[in-house]
C-alpha positions in Angstrom: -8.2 24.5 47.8 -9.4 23.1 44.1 -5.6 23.7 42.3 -5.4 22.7 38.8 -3.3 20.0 37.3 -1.5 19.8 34.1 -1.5 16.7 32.6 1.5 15.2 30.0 0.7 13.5 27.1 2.5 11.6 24.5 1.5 13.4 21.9 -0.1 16.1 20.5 -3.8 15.9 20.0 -5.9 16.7 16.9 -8.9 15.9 14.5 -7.3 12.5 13.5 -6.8 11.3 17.5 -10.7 12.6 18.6 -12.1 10.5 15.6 -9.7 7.5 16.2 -11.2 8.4 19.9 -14.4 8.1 19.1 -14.1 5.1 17.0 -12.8 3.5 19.6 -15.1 4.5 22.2 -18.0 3.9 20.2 -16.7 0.3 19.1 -16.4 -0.1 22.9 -19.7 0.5 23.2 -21.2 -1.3 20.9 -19.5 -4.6 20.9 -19.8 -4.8 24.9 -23.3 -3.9 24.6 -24.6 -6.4 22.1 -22.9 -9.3 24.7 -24.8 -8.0 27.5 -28.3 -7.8 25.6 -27.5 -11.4 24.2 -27.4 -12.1 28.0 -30.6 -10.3 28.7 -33.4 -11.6 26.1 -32.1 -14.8 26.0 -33.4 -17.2 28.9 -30.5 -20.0 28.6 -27.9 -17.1 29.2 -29.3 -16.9 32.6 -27.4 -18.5 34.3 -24.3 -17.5 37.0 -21.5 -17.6 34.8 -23.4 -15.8 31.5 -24.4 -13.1 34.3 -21.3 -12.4 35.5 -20.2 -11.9 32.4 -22.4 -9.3 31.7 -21.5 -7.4 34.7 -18.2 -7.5 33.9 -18.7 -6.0 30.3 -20.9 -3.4 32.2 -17.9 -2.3 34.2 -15.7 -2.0 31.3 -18.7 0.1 29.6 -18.2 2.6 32.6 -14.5 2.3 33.4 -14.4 3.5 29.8 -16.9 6.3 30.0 -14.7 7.9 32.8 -11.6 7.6 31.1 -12.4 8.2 27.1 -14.8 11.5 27.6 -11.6 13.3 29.1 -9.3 12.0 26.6 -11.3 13.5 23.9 -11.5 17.2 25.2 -7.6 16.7 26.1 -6.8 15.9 22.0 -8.7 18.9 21.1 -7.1 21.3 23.5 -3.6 22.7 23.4 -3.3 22.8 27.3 -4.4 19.1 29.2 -5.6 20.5 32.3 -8.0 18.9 35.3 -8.8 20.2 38.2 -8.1 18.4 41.6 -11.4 17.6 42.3 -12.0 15.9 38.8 -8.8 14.2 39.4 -10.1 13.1 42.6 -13.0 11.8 41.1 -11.2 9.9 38.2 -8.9 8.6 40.4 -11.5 7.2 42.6 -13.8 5.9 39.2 -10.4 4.3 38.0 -9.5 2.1 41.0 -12.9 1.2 42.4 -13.9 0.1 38.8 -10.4 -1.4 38.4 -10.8 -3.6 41.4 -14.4 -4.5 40.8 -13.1 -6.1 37.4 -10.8 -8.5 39.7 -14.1 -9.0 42.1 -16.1 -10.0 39.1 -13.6 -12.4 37.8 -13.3 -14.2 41.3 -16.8 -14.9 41.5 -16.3 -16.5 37.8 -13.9 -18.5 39.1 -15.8 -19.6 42.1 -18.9 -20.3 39.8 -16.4 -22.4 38.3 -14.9 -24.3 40.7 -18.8 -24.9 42.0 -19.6 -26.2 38.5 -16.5 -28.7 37.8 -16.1 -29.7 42.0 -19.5 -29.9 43.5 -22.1 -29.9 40.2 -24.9 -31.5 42.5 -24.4 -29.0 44.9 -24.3 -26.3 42.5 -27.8 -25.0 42.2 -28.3 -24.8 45.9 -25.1 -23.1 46.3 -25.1 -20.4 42.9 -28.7 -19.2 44.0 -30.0 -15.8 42.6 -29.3 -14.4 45.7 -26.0 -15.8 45.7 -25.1 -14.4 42.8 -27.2 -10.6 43.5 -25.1 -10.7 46.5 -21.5 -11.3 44.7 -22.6 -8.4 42.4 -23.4 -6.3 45.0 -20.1 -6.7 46.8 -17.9 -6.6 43.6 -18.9 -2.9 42.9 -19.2 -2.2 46.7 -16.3 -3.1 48.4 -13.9 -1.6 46.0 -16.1 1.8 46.0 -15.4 1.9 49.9 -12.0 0.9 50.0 -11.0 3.6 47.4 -13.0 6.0 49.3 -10.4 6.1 51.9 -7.6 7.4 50.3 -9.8 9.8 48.5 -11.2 11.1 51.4 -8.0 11.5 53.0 -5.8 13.2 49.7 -8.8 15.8 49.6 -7.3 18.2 51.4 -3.9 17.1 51.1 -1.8 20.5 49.9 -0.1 20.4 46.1 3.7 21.2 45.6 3.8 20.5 42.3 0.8 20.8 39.4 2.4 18.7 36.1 1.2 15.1 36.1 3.0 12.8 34.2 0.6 10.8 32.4 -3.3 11.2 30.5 -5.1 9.6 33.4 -5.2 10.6 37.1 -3.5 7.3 38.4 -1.7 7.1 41.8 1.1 8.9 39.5 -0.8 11.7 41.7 0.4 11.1 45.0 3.3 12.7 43.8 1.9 16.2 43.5 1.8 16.2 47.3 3.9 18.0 48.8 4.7 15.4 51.9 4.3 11.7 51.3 1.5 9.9 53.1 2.7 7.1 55.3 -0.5 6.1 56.1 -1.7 6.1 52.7 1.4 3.7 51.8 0.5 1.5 54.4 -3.0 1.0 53.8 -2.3 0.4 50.0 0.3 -2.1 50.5 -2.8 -3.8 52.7 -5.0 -3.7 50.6 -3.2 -4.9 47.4 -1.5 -7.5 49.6 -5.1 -9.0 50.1 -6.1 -9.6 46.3 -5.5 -13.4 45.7 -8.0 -14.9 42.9 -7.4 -18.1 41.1 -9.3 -18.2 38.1 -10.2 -22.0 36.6 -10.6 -21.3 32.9 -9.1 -19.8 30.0 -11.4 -16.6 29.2 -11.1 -15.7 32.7 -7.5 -16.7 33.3 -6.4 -14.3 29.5 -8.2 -11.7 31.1 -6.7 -11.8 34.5 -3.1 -12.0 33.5 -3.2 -8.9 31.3 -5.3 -7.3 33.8 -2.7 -8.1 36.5 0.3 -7.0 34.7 -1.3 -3.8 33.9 -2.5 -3.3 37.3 1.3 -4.2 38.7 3.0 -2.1 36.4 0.9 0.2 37.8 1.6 0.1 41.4 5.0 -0.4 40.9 5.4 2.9 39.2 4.2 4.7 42.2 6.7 2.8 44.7 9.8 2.7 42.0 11.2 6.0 41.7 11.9 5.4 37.9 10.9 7.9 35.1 10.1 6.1 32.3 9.6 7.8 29.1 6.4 9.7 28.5 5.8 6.7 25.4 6.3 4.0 27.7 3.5 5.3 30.3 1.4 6.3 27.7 1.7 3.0 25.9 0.9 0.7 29.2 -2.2 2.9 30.4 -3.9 2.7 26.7 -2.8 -1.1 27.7 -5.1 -1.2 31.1 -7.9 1.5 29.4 -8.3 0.5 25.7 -7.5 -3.1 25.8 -9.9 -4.5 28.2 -13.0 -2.8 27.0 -12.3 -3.3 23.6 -11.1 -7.2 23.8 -13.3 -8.8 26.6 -16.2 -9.1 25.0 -14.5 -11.1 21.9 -12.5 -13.0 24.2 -15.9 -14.3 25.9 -17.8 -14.0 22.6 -16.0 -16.4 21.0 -14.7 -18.5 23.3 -18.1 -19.2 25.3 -20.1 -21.6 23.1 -23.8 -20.4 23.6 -22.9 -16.5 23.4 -21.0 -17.7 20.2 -24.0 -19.5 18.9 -26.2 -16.5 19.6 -23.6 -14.2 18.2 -24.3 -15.9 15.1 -28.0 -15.9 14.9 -28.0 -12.4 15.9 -25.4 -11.2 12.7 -26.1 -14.4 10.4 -29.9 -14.8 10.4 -30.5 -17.2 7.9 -27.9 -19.7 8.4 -28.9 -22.7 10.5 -26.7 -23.3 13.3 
């Protein structure tokens, strides 16, 4: 059956926290959205690496459009409450998007290594359908590999209904009543298989801090700690504010030609 979940924040929401919220959101938004049409209208900017790019400012677009929507109606209301199924659903959003991000950045880092170790090789091996294929799998193999443990906590039956955090994380597992071994398994088999090496510094800033968020994440499932409501609330605005938010300066600035077009785009009449 659909229970409902209580959900513990840090703080007590209000008119201040849904505008901040917004802000936020919108800024989100906008900033990741004016990288990606950069990408789009101009023909030099299609090419692997500037794709890639766009996909992955994409994904933060969406990873944040699951998160921030419920965040806002949880400010607003005295009781945060979800029910299972939307949990489900966030849960499944959260991790499939999580682990296309890491996807994404691995195929950076192979277009990469093709470009600095092979560069007469490279056009034949970064084709377009080289790269439609990479994209393809990025958001597709994460989707089905999340699917599973969704599939199988659906009917799963609820001993306890107060979640300890503003996101439905695997914080969730422990609502059930009896602890999965199977789940456990598969999850340690899964993470156990993400190895990516990226080659340069955009892509390497935005894996570490991806990583440790994603770590500190797993390892507050498997460590029976309670950290304090600020700490959790403080490392998942980490993971869901700070990649969104940041990426697209990080590669805005530090990739030359979106840098160059950033500043056409906001500084017409200079010559560059």
């Amino acid at each position: 059956s659909d229970g409902v979940v209580h959900m513990i924040s840090a703080h007590d929401g209000g008119v201040k926290e849904i505008q901040r919220g917004w802000r936020t959101y919108i800024l989100i938004i906008c900033s990741n959205s004016t990288i990606v049409y950069l990408i789009w209208i101009h023909q030099n900017l299609h090419e692997p690496m500037y794709i890639f790019i766009a996909a992955l400012l994409i994904n933060a677009v969406l990873f944040s459009t699951v998160i921030y929507p419920k965040l806002f109606i949880d400010f607003l209301s005295e009781n945060q409450i979800i029910s299972y199924s939307a949990c489900l659903f966030q849960y499944f959003m959260f991790y499939s998007l999580g682990g296309s991000e890491f996807l994404l950045l691995a195929a950076m880092a192979y277009d990469r290594y093709v470009s600095i170790c092979k560069p007469l090789q490279y056009p034949t091996i970064m084709r377009k359908t080289t790269v439609r294929m990479f994209l393809v799998l990025a958001w597709l193999v994460p989707a089905c590999q999340v699917a599973v443990p969704t599939v199988l906590n659906a009917d799963k039956t609820l001993c306890n209904f107060t979640l300890k955090g503003i996101i439905c994380n695997s914080t969730f597992y422990k609502l059930h009543c009896v602890a999965s071994i199977v789940l456990n398994i598969y999850g340690l088999v899964v993470f156990a298989n993400i190895v990516i090496f990226p080659t340069c510094l955009p892509h390497l800033l935005v894996l570490i801090n991806f990583s440790c968020s994603s770590a500190y994440d797993v390892l507050l499932l498997r460590m029976e700690t309670d950290f304090p409501k600020t700490v959790r609330f403080i490392m998942t605005l980490q993971m869901i504010l700070y990649h969104p938010l940041f990426n697209p300066i990080i590669y805005g600035l530090k990739m030359k030609e979106i840098y160059k077009h950033l500043k056409r785009l906001f500084c017409p009449g200079k010559i560059i």
